[in-house]
N, C-alpha and C positions, 0 to 999 in steps of 0.2 A: 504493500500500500504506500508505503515510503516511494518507494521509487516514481511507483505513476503519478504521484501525486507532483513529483518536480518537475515534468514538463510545462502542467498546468499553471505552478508556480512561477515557473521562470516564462512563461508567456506573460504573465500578467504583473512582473516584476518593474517592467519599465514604465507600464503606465502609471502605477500607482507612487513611484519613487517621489515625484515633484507635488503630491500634495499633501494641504499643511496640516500638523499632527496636533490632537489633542493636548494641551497643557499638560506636562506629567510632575505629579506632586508626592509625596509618601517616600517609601522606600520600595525597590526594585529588586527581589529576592528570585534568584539564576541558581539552578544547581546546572553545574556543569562538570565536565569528564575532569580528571583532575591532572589530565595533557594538557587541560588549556589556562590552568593556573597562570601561566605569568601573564599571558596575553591576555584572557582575562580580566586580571588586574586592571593593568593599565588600561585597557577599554572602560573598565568600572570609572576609573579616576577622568578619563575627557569625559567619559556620560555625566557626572557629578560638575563636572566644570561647564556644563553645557543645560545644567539645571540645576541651579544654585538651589537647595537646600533638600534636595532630593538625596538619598544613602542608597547604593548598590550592595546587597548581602548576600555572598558567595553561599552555597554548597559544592564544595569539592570532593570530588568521590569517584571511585568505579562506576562507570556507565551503570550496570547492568543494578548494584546495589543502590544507585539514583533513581532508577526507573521501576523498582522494586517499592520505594518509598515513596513515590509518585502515585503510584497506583491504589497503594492503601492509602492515599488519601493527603499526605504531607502539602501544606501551603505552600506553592510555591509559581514565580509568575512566568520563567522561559526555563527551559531546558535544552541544552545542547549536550547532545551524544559522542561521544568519540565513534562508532557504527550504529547505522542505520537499523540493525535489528534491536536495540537496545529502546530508540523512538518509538520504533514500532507498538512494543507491549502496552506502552501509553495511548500510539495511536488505537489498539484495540478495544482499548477498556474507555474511549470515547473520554482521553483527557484533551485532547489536544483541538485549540482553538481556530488555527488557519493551518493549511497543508506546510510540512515540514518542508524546509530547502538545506540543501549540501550546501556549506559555505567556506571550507577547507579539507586536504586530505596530508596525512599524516605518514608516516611510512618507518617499518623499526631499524634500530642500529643496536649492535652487540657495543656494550658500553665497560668500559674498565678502569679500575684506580687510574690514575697518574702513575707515568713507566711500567704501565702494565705487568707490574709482578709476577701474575701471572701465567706471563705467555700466552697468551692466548689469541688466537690469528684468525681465529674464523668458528661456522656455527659448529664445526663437525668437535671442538674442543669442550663443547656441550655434553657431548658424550662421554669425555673425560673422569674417569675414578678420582685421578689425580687434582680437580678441578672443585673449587667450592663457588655453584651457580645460583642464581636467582631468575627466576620467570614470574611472569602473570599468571593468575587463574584463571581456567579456561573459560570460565562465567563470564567473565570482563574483557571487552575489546581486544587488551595486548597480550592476552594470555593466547584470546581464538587465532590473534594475526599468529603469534608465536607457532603456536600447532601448524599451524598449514605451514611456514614457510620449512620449519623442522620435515613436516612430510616430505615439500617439496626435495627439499638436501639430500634427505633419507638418513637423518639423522635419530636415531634416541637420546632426547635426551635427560642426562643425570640432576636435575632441580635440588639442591640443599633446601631449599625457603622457594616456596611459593605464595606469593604478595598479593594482597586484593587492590589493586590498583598501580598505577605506572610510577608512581610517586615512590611507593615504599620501596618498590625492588630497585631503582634510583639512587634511594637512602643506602639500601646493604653496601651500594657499589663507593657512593660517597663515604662510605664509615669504613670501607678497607673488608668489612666482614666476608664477601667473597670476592672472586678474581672475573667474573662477570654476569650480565644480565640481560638480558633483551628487553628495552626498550623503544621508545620513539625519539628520531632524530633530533625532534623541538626538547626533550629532556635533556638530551646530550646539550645541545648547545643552551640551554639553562642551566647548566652544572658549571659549565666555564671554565677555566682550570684544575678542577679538583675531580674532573672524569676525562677519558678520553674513548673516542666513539671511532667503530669499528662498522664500514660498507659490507654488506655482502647482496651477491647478485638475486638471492630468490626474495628480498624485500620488496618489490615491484611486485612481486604475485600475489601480497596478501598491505596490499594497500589501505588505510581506512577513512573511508569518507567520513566526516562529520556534518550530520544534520544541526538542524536549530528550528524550535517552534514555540510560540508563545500559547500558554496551556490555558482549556479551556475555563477551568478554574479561578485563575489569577484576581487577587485578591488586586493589583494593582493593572488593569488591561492596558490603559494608557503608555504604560511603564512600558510592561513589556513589549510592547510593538516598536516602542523606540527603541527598547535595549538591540532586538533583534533589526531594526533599521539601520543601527548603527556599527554593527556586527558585520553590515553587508554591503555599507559604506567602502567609498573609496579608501576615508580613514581606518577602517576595519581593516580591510584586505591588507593594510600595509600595514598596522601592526602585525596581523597572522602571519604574511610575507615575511616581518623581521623574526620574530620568534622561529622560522625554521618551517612553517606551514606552506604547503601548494593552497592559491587559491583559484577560484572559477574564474 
């Protein structure tokens, strides 16, 4: 439903961009994948500079345990997915207030301390005894991209810690605790110095779109059609762009 639903969207995207949005007052509560923490942020802070006394309140999280609390019910006014099947479950249970759109995609990187201690050169080092790894769970976006790209390799691999979100297995790598982890590109280069991120070729096979929709709930609706106008902004796109995100 995700999918057919972004044709529709992006036909009627142009028209609607140039007119003028309801006043938005209150605060503007986003639970979003917790890939998109920095960028995020900072979108949070021009939204807030861009309506002066209005407050942006993140939920950062695993897609799948956002859409999980979404659904029983949690208040909240936009949601952005790290994958489209995580939207989805909200689209099912009739949370969701206009058709979801893909506004960024994401792609993983095997991520390692600084001077990579570990040796570790590529996915097949995954499989390593010798190797202390971190992954996603398969519940949550970086865990499913993970699985497939492993398929793809033809890799097994050996997980020490497996992380309900991109954030924590992140952490393990930042804290020395293992010698790698599969993450997203935009992690690696939000870590900065203190990770160093590792290409390999089957990341293109398990690529992850991120959707955005402003839920039908929304305690703030004004809010969130702006948050998500602004998401999809020129200025958006170029935040996402700098964080490390492919945008449309």
């Amino acid at each position: 439903m995700v999918r057919r639903a972004l044709a529709l969207t992006a036909a009627l995207a142009l028209a609607g961009c140039g007119a003028p949005s309801t006043a938005v007052t209150g605060t503007v509560t986003v639970f979003a994948a917790a890939s998109l923490t920095e960028a995020f942020t900072a979108l949070g802070g021009q939204f807030e500079a861009a309506h002066p006394g209005v407050r942006v309140r993140f939920n950062f999280a695993g897609s799948s345990a956002l859409a999980r609390q979404l659904v029983e019910g949690a208040p909240a006014d936009v949601f952005a997915s790290a994958a489209p099947a995580n939207l989805e479950q909200v689209v099912a249970a009739g949370g969701i207030a206009e058709p979801p759109v893909v506004f960024a995609r994401n792609t993983l990187r095997i991520a390692v301390p600084k001077g990579n201690p570990g040796r570790v050169a590529g996915l097949a080092d995954f499989g390593r005894d010798d190797a202390a790894i971190a992954v996603c769970a398969e519940q949550v976006p970086c865990g499913a991209a993970a699985k497939a790209v492993f398929a793809a390799a033809g890799v097994a691999p050996r997980p020490d810690t497996v992380e309900q979100d991109v954030k924590a297995a992140l952490t393990k790598v930042r804290l020395g605790e293992v010698d790698a982890a599969l993450v997203y590109r935009t992690d690696v280069r939000a870590a900065g110095a203190d990770v160093e991120g590792i290409a390999f070729p089957e990341a293109e096979r398990a690529a992850n779109d991120y959707p955005i929709a402003p839920l039908k709930a929304a305690p703030n609706g004004a809010g969130a059609r702006a948050f998500v106008d602004l998401v999809r902004s020129e200025r958006g796109r170029a935040v996402l762009a700098d964080a490390g995100f492919d945008t449309p």
